[in-house]
C-alpha positions as CSV (number, residue, x, y, z in Angstrom):
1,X,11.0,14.7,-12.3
2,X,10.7,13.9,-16.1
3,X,9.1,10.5,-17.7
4,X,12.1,9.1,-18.4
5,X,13.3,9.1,-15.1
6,X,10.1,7.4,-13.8
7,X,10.8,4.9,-15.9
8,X,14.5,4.1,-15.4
9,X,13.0,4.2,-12.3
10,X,10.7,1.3,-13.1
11,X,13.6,-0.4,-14.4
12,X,15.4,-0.6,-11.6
13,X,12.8,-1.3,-9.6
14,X,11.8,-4.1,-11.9
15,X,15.7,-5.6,-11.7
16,X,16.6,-5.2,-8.4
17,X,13.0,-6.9,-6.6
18,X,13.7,-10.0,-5.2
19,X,9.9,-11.3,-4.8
20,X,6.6,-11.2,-7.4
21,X,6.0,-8.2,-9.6
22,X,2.7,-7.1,-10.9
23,X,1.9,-3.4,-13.0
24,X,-1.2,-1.9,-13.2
25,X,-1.6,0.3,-16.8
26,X,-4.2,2.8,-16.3
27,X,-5.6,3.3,-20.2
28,X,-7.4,6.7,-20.7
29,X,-9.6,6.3,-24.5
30,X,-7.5,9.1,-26.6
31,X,-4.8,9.2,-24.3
32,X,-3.0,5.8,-24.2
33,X,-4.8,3.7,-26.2
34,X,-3.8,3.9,-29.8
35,X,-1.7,1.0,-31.4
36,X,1.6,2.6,-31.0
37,X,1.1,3.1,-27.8
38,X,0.0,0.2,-26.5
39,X,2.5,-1.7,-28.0
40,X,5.2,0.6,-26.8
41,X,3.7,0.8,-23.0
42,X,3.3,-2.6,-23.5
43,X,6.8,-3.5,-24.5
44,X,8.0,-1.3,-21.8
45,X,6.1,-3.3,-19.2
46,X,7.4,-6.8,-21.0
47,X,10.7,-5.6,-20.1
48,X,10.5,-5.2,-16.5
49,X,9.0,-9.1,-16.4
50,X,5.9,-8.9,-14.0
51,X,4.5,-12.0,-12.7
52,X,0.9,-10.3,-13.7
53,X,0.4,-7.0,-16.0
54,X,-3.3,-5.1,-14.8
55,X,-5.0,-3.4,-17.3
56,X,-7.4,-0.8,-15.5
57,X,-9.9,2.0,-16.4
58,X,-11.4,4.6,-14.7
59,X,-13.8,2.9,-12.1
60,X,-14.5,6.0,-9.8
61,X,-15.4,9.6,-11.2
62,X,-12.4,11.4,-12.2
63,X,-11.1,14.8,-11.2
64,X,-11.1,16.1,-14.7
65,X,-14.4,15.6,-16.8
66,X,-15.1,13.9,-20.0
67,X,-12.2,11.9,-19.1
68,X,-13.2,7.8,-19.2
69,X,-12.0,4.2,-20.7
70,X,-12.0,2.8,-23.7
71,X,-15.2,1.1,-25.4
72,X,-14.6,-2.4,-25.1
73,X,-13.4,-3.1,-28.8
74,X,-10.6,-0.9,-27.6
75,X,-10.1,-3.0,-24.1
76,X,-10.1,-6.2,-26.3
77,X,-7.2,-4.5,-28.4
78,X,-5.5,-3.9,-25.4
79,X,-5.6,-7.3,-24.2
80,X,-4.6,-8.7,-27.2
81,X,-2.0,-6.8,-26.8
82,X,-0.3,-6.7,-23.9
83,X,-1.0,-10.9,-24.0
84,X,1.4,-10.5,-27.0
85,X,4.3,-9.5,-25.0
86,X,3.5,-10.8,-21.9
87,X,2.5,-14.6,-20.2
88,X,0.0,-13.5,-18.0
89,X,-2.6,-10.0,-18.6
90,X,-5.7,-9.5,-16.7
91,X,-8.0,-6.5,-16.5
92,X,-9.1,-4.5,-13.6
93,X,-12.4,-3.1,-14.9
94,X,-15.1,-3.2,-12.3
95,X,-16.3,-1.0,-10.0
96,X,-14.9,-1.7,-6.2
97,X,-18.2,0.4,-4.7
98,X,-18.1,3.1,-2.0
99,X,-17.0,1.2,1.0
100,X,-13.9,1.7,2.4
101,X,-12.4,-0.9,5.3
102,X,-9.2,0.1,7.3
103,X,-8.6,-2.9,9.9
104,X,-5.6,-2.9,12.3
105,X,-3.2,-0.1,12.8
């Protein structure tokens, strides 16, 4: 499966989804997290009209190393914007700990 099938994907997804969407955007510091890019991602995610749009970093040690977030001048960039394209952004920045709950079946 290529990228732009994911996101046609996403698209229908997005339009067919009777009930409240939110997106998470994982944002990787010299991966995603240029200008262009963040206004492109962020357009993209405009497009399929989330109720919320989640910006997240890296919260748990990752499988490759040397891989992390961006500094928070970057995450501020981010923000500002994704809030351009979109009514509601929030970030997803802290760290969740090391429990793990399952209840029920």
């Amino acid at each position: 499966m290529q990228l732009p099938d994911v996101l046609s994907g996403m698209q229908t997804f997005g339009s067919e989804h009777a009930g409240e969407l939110a997106t998470e955007t994982m944002l990787i510091e010299g991966v995603n997290d240029d200008v262009a890019r963040l206004d492109a991602v962020a357009a993209f995610v405009a497009s399929l009209q989330p109720r919320t749009a989640y910006l997240a970093v890296p919260t748990r040690p990752t499988a490759e190393p040397g891989i992390h977030g961006p500094d928070e001048a970057e995450m501020t960039r981010a923000f500002q914007t994704f809030a351009g394209h979109l009514p509601r952004v929030e970030y997803l920045i802290g760290y969740e700990g090391d429990t793990f709950v399952a209840v029920g079946d």
